[in-house]
C-alpha positions in Angstrom: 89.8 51.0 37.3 91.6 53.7 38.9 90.7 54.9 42.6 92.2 57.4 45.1 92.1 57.2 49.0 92.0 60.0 50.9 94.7 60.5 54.2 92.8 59.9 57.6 95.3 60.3 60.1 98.5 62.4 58.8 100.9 60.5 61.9 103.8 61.1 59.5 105.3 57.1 60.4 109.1 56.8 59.1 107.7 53.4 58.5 104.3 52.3 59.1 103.6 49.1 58.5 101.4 46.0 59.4 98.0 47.2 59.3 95.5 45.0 62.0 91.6 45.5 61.4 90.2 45.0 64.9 85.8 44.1 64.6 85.4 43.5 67.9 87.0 47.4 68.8 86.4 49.0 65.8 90.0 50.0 65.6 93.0 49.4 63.3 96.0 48.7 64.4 99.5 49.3 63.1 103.3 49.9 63.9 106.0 52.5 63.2 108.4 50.1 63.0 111.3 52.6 62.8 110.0 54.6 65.6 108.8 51.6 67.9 105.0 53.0 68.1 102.5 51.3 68.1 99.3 53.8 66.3 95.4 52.8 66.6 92.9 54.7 64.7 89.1 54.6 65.0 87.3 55.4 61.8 84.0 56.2 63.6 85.7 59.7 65.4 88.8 60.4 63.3 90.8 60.1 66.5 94.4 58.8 66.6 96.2 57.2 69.6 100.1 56.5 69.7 101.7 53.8 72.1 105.4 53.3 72.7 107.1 50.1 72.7 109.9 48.5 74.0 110.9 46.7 70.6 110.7 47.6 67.1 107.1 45.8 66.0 106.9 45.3 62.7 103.8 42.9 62.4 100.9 42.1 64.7 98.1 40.0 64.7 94.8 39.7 67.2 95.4 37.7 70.6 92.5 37.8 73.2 91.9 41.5 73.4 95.6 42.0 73.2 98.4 42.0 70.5 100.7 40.0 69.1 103.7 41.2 67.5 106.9 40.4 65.9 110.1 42.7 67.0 113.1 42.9 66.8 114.5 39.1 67.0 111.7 37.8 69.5 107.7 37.4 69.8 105.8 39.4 72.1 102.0 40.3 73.6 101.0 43.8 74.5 98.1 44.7 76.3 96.7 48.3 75.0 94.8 48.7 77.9 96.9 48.3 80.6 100.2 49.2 77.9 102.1 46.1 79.3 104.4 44.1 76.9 105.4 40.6 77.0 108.0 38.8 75.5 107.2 35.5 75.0 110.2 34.0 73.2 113.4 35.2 71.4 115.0 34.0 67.8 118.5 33.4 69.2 119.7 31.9 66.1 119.0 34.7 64.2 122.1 36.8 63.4 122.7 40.3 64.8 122.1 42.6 62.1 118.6 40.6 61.5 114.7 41.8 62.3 111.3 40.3 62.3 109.7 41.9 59.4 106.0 41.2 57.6 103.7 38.3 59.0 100.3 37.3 59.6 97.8 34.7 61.0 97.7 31.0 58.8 94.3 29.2 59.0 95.3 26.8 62.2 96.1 30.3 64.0 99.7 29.8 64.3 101.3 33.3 63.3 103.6 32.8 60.5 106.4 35.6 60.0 109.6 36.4 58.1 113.2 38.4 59.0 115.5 40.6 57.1 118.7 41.6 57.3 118.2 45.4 58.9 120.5 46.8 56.4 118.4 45.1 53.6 122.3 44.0 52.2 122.1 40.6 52.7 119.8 37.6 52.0 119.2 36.6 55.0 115.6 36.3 55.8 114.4 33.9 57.2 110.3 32.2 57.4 109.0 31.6 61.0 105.9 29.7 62.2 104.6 30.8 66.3 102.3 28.6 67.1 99.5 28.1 69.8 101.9 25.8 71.9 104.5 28.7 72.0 107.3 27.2 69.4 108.7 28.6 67.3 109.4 26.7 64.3 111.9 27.3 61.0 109.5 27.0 57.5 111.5 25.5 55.0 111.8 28.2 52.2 115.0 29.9 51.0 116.9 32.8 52.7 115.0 35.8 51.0 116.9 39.8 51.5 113.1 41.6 52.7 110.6 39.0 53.7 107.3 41.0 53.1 103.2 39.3 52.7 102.2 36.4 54.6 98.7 35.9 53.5 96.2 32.6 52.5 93.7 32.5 50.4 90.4 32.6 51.7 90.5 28.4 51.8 94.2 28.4 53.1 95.2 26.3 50.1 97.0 29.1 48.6 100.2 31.0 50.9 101.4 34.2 49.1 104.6 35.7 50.0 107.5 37.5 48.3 110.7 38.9 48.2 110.7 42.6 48.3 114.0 43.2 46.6 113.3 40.5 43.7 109.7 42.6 42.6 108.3 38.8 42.4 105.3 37.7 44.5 105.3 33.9 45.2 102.9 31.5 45.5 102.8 27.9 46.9 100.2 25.3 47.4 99.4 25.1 51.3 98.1 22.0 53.3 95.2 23.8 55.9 96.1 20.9 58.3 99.5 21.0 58.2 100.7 24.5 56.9 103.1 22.1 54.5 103.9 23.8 51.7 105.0 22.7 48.0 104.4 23.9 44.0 106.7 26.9 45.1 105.8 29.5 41.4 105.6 32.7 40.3 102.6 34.2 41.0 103.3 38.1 39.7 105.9 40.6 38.3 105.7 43.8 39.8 108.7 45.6 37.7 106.6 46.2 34.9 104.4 48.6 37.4 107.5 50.3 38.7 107.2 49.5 42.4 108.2 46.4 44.3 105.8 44.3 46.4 105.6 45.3 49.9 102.8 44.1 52.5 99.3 42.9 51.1 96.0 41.3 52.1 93.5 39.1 50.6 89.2 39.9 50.3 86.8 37.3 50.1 86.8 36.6 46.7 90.6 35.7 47.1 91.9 39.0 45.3 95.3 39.9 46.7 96.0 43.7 47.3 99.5 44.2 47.2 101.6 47.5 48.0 103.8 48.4 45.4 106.6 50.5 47.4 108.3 53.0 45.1 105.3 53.5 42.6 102.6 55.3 44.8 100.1 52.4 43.8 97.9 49.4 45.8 96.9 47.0 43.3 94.3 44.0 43.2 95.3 40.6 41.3 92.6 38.0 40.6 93.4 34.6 42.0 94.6 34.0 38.7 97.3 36.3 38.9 95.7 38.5 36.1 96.1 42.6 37.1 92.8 43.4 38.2 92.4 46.9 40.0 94.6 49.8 40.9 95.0 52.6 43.6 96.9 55.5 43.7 97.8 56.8 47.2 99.6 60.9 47.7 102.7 58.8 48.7 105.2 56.9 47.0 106.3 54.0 50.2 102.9 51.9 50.2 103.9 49.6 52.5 100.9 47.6 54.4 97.3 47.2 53.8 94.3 45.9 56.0 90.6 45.4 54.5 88.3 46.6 57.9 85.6 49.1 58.8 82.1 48.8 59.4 80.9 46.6 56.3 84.1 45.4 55.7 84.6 47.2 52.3 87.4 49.9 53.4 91.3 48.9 52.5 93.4 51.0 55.0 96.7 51.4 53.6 100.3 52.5 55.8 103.0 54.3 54.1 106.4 55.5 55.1 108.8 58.6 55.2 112.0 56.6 55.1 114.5 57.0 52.0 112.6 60.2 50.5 114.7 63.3 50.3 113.7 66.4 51.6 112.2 68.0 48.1 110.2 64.4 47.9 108.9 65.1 51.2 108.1 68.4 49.9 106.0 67.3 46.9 104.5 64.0 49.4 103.8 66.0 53.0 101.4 63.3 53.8 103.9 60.4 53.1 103.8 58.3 56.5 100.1 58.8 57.0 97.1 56.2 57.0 94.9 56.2 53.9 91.7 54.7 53.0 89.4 54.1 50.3 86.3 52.4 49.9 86.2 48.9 47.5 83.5 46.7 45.9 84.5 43.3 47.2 84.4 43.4 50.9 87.5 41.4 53.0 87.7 38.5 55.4 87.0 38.3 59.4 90.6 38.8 60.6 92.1 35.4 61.7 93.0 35.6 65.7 96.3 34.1 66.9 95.4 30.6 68.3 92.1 30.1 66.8 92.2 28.2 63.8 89.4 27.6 61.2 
């Protein structure tokens, strides 16, 4: 089944990424990561907003009417309403050249998030898991070059994650409780589908959406890793995807400018803009940092 979103705000992000559904505003969230802006749309007027940051936000998550986000090397809130930011601790054993990159909310509410080397020349990526008592704490997984998708499925037994650069999406067997991980496999090969796995999110019937950067296309796998559904979006950088809206049945999708030549820009104008498209299996309530269940 083949579907195509339309563009709903043409923001022209060199790289938008981490896509936040927000119920309670009936906003979503996401970052220009390359920029440092932050961008909210709200589906029921059209209407865009930009923000500027202090630090390069690549990921956020929901945090009492505020937002958490990754940047940089260090952890921060920012308040949209009163366009504060807050750092609230910094990775000092990262290494220079590193930033945060992908993350997302785990079913005890601690916000789990990965690095990359800034370059995207070494493996150096690293897993991180913020929790509600403010630590910061190093997941055992190995050094990865573009940490992208930090989702559960729906009964957090299941933590999906890949490396960008490898076109392999991973899964491992997760303890709720705990967050302990183990039966590290493969869960998907993207080559065949000539994009590699970027940021991705999960409905309620435990279908993964991934973002296949390079090949213009969203896709769905089953649980079971079989290839179930795909998108086509006006842009070849996919790079993050959210399932939000009123019913809970719209995937909005960030892409990216960054890399394309100027007669690829040409051909994709609307490459950096928001899309959308309407889907038959409706998402999950977003999980908020520091509320588990």
């Amino acid at each position: 089944m083949m579907m195509s979103p339309e563009c709903v705000a043409p923001t022209g992000c060199l790289q938008g990424e981490g896509p936040v559904w927000s119920p309670s505003e009936g906003f979503l969230w996401w970052v220009d990561v390359r920029r440092a802006k932050l961008h909210r749309y709200n589906p029921k007027t059209g209407n865009t907003r930009r923000y500027d940051l202090p630090v390069r936000a690549s990921s956020l998550a929901l945090y009492d009417g505020s937002l958490l986000m990754a940047g940089d090397r260090e952890i921060g809130v920012f308040d949209p309403a009163s366009e504060v930011y807050e750092r609230l601790c910094r990775l000092d054993d990262e290494p220079e050249g590193n930033r945060t990159s992908d993350g997302g909310v785990a079913p005890d509410g601690s916000f789990w998030f990965g690095t990359m080397d800034d370059a995207g020349r070494e493996p150096t990526g690293q897993y991180y898991r913020y929790g509600a008592d403010k630590a910061v704490s190093l997941l055992r997984l190995p050094s990865v070059l573009v940490t992208k998708t930090m989702q559960f499925s729906p009964d957090g037994r299941t933590f999906y994650t890949c490396d960008t650069a490898e076109g392999e999406i991973l899964a491992f067997d997760a303890d709720p409780a705990t967050g302990a991980l183990s039966g590290r496999r493969t869960f998907a090969f993207t080559h065949e589908l000539g994009g590699l796995p970027h940021g991705a999110a999960v409905d309620s019937e435990g279908g993964l959406w991934v973002c296949l950067h390079g090949a213009s296309r969203v896709v769905r796998y089953l649980p079971d890793g079989t290839l179930d559904q795909t998108i086509i979006v006006a842009a070849p950088l996919p790079t993050g995807c959210a399932i939000g809206g009123r019913d809970m049945r719209t995937l909005f999708i960030t892409t990216a400018r960054t890399g394309l030549s100027f007669p690829q820009l040409d051909a994709r104008p609307l490459s950096g803009s928001l899309f959308a498209v309407e889907v038959d299996v409706p998402g999950l309530p977003p999980r908020s940092f520091g509320k588990g269940g």
